[in-house]
C-alpha positions in Angstrom: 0.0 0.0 0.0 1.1 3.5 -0.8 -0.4 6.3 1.3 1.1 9.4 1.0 4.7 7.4 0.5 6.9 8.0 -2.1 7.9 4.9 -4.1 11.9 4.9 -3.8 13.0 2.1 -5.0 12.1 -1.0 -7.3 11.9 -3.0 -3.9 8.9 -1.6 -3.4 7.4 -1.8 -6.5 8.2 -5.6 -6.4 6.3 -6.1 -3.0 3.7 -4.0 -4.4 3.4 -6.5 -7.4 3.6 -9.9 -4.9 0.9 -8.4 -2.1 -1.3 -6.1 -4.5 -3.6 -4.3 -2.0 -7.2 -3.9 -3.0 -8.8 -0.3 -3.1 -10.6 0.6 -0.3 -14.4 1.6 -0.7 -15.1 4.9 -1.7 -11.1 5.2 -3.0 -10.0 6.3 -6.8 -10.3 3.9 -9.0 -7.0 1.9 -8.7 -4.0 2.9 -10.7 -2.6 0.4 -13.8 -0.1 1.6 -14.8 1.2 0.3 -18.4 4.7 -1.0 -19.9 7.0 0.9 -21.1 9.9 0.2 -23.3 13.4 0.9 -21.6 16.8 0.2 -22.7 17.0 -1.8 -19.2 13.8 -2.8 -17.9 13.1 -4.4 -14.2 12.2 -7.7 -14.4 9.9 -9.4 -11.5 8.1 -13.0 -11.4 8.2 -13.2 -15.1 7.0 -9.6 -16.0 8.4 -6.8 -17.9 8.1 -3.4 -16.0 9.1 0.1 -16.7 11.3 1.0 -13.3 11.4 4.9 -13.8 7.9 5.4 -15.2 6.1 2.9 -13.1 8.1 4.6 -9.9 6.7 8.2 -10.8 3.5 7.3 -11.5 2.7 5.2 -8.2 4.5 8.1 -6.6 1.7 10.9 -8.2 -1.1 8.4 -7.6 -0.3 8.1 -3.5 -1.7 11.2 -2.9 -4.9 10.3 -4.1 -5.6 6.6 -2.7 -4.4 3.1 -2.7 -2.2 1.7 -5.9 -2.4 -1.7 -7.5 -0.3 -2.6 -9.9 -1.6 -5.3 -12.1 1.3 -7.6 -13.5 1.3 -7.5 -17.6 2.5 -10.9 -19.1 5.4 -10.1 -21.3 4.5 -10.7 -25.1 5.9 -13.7 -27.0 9.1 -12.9 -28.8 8.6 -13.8 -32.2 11.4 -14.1 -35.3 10.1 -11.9 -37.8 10.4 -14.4 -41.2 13.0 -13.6 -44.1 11.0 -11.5 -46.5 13.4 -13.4 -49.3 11.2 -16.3 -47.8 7.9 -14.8 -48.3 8.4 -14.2 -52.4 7.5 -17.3 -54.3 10.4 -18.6 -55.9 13.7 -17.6 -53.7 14.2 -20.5 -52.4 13.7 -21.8 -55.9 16.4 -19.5 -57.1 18.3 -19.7 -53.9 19.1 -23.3 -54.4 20.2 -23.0 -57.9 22.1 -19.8 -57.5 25.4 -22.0 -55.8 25.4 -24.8 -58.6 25.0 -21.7 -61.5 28.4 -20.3 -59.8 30.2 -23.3 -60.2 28.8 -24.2 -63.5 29.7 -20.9 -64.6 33.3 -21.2 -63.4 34.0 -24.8 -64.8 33.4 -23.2 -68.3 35.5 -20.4 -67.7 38.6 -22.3 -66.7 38.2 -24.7 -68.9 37.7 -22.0 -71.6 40.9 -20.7 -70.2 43.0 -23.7 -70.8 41.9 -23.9 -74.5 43.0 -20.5 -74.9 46.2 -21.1 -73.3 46.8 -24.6 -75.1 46.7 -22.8 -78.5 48.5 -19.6 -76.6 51.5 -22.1 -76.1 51.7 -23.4 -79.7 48.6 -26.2 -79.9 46.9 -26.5 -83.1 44.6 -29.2 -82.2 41.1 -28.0 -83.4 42.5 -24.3 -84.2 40.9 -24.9 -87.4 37.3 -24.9 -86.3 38.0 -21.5 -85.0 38.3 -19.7 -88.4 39.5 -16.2 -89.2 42.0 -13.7 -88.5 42.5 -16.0 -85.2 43.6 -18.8 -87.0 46.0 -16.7 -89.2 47.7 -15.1 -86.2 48.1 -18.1 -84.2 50.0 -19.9 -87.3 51.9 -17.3 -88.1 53.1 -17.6 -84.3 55.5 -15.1 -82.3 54.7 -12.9 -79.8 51.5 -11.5 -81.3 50.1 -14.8 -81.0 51.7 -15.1 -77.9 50.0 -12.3 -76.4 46.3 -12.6 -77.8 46.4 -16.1 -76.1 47.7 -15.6 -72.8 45.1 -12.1 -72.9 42.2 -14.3 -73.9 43.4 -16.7 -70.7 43.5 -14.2 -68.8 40.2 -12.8 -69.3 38.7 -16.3 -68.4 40.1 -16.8 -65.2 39.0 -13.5 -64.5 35.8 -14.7 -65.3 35.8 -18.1 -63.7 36.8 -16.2 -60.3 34.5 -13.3 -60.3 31.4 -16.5 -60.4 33.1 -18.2 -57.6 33.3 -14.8 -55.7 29.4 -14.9 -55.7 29.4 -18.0 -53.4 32.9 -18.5 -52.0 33.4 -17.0 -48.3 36.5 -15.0 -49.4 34.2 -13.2 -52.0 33.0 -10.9 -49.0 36.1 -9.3 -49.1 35.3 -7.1 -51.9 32.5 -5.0 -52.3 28.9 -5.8 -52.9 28.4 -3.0 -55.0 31.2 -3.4 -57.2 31.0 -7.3 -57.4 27.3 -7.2 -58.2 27.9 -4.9 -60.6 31.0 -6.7 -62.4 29.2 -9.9 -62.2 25.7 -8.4 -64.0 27.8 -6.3 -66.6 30.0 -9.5 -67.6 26.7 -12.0 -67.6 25.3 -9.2 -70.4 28.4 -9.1 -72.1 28.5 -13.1 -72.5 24.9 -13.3 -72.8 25.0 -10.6 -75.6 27.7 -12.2 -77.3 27.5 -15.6 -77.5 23.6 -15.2 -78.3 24.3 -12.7 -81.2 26.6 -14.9 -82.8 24.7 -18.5 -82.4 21.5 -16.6 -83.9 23.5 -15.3 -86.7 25.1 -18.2 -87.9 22.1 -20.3 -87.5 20.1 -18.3 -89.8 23.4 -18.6 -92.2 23.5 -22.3 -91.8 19.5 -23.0 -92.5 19.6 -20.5 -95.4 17.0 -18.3 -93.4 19.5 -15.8 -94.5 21.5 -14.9 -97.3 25.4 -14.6 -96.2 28.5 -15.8 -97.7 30.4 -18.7 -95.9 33.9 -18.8 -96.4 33.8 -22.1 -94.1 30.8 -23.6 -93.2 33.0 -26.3 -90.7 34.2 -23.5 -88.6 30.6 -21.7 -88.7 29.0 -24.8 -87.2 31.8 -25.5 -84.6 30.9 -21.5 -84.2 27.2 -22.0 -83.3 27.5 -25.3 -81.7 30.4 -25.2 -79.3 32.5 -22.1 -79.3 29.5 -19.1 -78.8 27.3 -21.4 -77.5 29.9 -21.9 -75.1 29.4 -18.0 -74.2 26.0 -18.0 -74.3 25.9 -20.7 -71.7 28.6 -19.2 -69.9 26.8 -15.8 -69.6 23.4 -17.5 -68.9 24.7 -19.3 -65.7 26.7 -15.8 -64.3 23.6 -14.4 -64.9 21.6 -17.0 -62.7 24.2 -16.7 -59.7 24.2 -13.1 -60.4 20.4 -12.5 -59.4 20.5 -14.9 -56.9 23.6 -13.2 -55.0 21.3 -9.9 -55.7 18.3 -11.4 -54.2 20.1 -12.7 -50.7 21.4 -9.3 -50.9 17.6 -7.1 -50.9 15.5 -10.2 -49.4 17.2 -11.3 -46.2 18.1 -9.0 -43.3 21.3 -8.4 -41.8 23.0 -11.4 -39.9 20.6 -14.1 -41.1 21.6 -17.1 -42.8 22.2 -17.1 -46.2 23.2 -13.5 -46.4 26.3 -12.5 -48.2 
C-alpha cells in the first residue's frame, strides 16, 4: 500500500506486485499503470516493467488513494520471417544460384585452358576456330603469344568473379562493385554468345543470305564455341540475381546473407 509514501526504490514496486492491495471503498479507482519500453527494464516474477515510469507514476497516484499494480504478461518474442522467404520462388532461385556459380566457373577455366593450349603453340582443333584468329596463331610469335595468354586471362577472371558470388572470401570485396562486375560481364556473355549463335544459325539454315567462307568453322561456331558464351553468360547471370536477391531479401545477420 502506498499512502502518501513516495515509491523509492524497485523493492517496493516488487512487493507491491507480490501483495497487491485492493482499493478501499469509496477510493479512486486503482492505478494500472502500463509498460513501457526501456533500454534496461526491471524484471519481476516473469513480468516486464518500466522502473522509472512505473516509480513516478505510483509516486503521483499516492496522494490520491491506494495503488495496485496489475502484473502485464510479457509478449511472446517472435522471429520476424526472411522476407526473401515470403516471395514465391527464392528459395527456388536460392538453391540454384550455388550450382549456377560453379557451373559458370568450370566453363570459364576450362575455356581458359583452350586458350592457353593454343597460346603455347597447340593447333589441335585451331581450325574450327576460323578467321583472323587462325591466321595469327600460325603465323606464331609474340603476337600470338599475347592474344592467347590475354584471352586466358580474361577467363580466369571470369571463372573467379562467379566463384566470388558464393565463395566466403568473395566478401572481401565490395557488394556494389561485385554485383555490378558480375551483371555487366553476364550481359556481355549473354549478348555475345547469343548474337553470334542466332547469326550463324540463320546462315546455316539459309533463313538468310550470307557468304560462308567455311561452313566447318561456322558450325563449330554456333555449336560449341559461342554457345559456349552463351551458356557461360546465362549461368553468371543466374548466380548473379540470386547473389542480388540474398542481398535485398534477407536482413542483416541471417543465414544465407552475403
Amino acid at each position: 500500500m502506498f499512502n502518501g509514501q513516495n515509491v523509492d526504490s524497485a523493492a517496493t514496486l516488487v512487493n507491491a506486485v507480490d501483495h497487491p492491495v485492493i482499493a478501499a471503498p469509496g477510493a479512486v479507482q486503482p492505478f494500472k499503470p502500463q509498460l513501457e519500453r526501456l533500454a534496461h527494464p526491471v524484471r519481476t516474477g516473469g513480468y516486464r516493467y518500466s522502473y522509472f515510469g512505473t516509480i513516478r507514476r505510483c509516486r503521483d497516484a499516492a496522494y490520491h488513494g491506494v495503488v495496485r499494480i496489475r502484473p502485464v504478461p510479457e509478449a511472446p518474442m517472435t522471429t520476424r520471417p526472411s522476407a526473401a522467404k515470403d516471395r514465391p520462388g527464392t528459395c527456388l532461385l536460392a538453391r540454384a544460384g550455388t550450382p549456377a556459380a560453379y557451373a559458370a566457373a568450370v566453363l570459364a577455366f576450362a575455356y581458359a585452358a583452350v586458350s592457353l593450349y593454343w597460346a603455347l603453340g597447340g593447333r589441335l582443333l585451331l581450325d574450327t576456330v576460323g578467321g583472323t584468329v587462325v591466321q595469327v596463331a600460325r603465323d606464331g610469335g609474340v603476337p600470338a603469344v599475347l592474344l592467347g595468354l590475354t584471352a586466358t586471362v580474361l577467363k580466369v577472371a571470369g571463372g573467379l568473379l562467379a566463384l566470388a558470388l558464393v565463395r566466403p572470401w568473395g566478401r572481401a570485396i565490395p557488394r556494389r562493385w561485385l554485383l555490378v562486375c558480375s551483371a555487366g560481364a553476364s550481359a556481355v556473355l549473354t549478348g555475345y554468345g547469343g548474337l553470334l549463335v542466332a547469326a550463324g544459325t540463320l546462315a546455316l539454315t539459309g533463313a538468310v543470305h550470307a557468304d560462308i567462307a567455311d561452313r566447318t568453322a561456322l558450325r563449330w561456331h554456333v555449336a560449341v564455341w559461342d554457345m559456349w558464351f552463351l551458356l557461360w553468360g546465362l549461368l553468371l547471370a543466374t548466380a548473379t540475381v540470386a547473389y542480388w536477391r540474398r542481398l535485398t531479401g534477407d536482413p542483416p545477420g541471417e543465414e544465407g546473407a552475403v
